[in-house]
N, C-alpha and C positions, 0 to 999 in steps of 0.2 A: 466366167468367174473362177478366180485360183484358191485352192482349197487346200489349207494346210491340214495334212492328219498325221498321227503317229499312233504308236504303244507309250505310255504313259507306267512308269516305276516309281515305289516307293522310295526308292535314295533319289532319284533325280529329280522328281515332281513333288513328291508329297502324294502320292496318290498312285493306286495302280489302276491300269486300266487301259482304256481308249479313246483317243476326243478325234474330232474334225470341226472344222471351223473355216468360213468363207477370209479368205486373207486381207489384212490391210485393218486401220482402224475402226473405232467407236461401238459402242453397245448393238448388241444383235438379238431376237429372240432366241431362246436357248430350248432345247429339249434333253430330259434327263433320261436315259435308259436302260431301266435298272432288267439284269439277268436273269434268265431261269436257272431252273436248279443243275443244268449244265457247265456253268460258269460263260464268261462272255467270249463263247463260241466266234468265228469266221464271219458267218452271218453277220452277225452283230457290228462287226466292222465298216463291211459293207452296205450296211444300212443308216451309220454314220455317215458315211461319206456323203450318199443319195441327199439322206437331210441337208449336210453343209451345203450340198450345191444347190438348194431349194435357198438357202440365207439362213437358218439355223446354227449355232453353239451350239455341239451333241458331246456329250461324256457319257461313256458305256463305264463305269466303273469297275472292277471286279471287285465283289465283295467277301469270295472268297480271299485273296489275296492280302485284303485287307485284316483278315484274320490268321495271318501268317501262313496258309495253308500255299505252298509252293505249285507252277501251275503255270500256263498261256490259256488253257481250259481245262474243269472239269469233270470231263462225262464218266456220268455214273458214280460220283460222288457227293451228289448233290441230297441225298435225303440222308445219308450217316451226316454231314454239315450241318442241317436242318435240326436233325434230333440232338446235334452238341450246342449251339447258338440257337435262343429264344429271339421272337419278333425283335425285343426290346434291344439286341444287341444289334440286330441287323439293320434297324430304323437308327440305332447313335451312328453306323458307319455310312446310309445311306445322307443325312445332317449333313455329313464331312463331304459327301461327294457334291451336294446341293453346294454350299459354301463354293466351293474350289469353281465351281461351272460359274455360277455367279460373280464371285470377287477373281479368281486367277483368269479368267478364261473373258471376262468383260462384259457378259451377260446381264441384258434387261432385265430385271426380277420380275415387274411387273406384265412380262412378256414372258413366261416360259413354261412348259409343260413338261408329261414326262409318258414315257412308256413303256411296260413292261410285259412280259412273259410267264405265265406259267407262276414258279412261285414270286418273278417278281411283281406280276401282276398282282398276287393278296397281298402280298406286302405295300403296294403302291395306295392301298385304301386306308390302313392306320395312318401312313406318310401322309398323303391329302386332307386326313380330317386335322394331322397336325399341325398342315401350312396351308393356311387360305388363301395364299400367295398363290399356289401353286395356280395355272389358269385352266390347264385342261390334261386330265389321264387319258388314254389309250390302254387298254386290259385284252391282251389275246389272252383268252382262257386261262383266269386266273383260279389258284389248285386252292380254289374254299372249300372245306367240307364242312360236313352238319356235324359239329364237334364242340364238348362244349369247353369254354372259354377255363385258361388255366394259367398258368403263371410263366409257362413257355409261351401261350397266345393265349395273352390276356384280353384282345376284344376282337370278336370276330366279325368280321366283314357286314353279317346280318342286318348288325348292331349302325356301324358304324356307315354303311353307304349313304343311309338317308339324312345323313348331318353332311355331306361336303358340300362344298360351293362353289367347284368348278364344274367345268361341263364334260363330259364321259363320252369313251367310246368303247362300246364292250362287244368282244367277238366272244359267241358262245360255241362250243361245240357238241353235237347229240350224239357223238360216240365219245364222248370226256368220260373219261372211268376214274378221275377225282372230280370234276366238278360236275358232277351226272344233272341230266335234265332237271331230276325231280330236286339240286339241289338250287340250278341256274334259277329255277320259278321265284324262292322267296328272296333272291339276292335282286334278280329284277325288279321287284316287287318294293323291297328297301329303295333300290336305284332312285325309280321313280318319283319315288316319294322327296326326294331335296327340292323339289322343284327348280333345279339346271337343267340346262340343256345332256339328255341323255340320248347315244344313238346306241340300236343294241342291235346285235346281227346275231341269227340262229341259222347254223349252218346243219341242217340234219344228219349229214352223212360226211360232216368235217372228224378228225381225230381230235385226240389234246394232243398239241404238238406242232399242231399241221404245218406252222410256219416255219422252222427248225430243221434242215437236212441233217443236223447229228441226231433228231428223235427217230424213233422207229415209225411214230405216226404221220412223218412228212410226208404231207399232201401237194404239189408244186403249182396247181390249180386255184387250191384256196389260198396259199401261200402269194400269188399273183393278183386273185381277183381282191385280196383287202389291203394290199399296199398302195393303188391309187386312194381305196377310202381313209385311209389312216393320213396320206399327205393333206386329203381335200380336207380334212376333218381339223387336224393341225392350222393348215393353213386359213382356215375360219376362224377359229378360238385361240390361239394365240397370238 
């Protein structure tokens, strides 16, 4: 299979960011994959690609960039970003990238999922309860905390897991120093509760990170052993 990918820019595309895509015509399932608080790191790239050649439409957005904030990546800028831009702005630009995957890129709607990181990972649970379209998340360690709901993050994950309607794949970590064990229980707990298909992975002696060679917490072990389950996962539900 030949696998077209690139870097994707705001004056050429409409969009900044990174896609791959198996080449040649007609609608494909699509995978969205939205960033951690890094911006959309090497990795990220590369793991685009894996997707295309599985028959995936993957768009890695950067939503940084999307925000005028200049960048190919941004480590270590990712929580002064976070504290300038509320959920609400982050979800209008994630819309825009949803759109572009779907109508530019030729993407089945009714086929497509998404995946995320860290903060994309909380961010990926307002977006699903907002599109029921969506057909299946993917959540490495997503940065929920026990915090309460405000006008920067007006509904918190708690809230909101147990209303989606697609099906879940959640990798937890027991060394996460944001989304700490005691916080993983009650988000589990909501998960559950939609009645989807939810797979949830507890890795005790994982970091938050682990997947990521730009975090301090990359683990290269756990980072291996959940990218076969992440494909089998996709490749069920989508």
């Amino acid at each position: 299979m030949n696998v077209v990918a690139r870097m994707l820019t705001q004056e050429q595309d409409g969009i900044p960011g990174y896609m791959a895509q198996p080449e040649g015509p007609g609608q494909r399932p699509g995978i969205l994959m939205v960033h951690h608080a890094h911006g959309v790191t090497a990795d990220y790239k590369i793991d685009a690609y894996r997707l295309a050649c599985l028959g995936f439409n993957v768009l890695a957005p950067d939503l940084f960039n999307m925000f005028g904030i200049a960048g190919t990546d941004h480590i270590g800028m990712g929580a002064d970003l976070q504290a300038k831009h509320g959920d609400e702005e982050f979800l209008g630009k994630m819309d825009e990238a949803w759109r572009y995957l779907i109508d530019r890129m030729h993407t089945d709607p009714a086929r497509t999922g998404c995946i995320g990181h860290c903060m994309g990972g909380r961010l990926l649970i307002p977006f699903a309860a907002d599109h029921p379209s969506v057909k299946a998340i993917v959540l490495y360690y997503p940065s929920v905390r026990d915090e309460p709901e405000t006008s920067h993050r007006p509904r918190h994950a708690f809230h909101l897991a147990k209303t989606l309607q697609c099906a879940s794949l959640v990798f937890a970590a027991g060394q996460d120093y944001i989304a700490t064990p005691a916080i993983q229980g009650p988000l589990w707990q909501s998960f559950i509760q939609n009645g989807k298909l939810v797979e949830w992975h507890f890795f005790s002696a994982a970091n938050h990170g682990f997947r990521h060679p730009d975090n301090a917490g990359f683990q290269p072990y756990y980072a291996e052993l959940t990218w076969p389950l992440t494909t089998s996962f996709l490749q069920r539900t989508v």
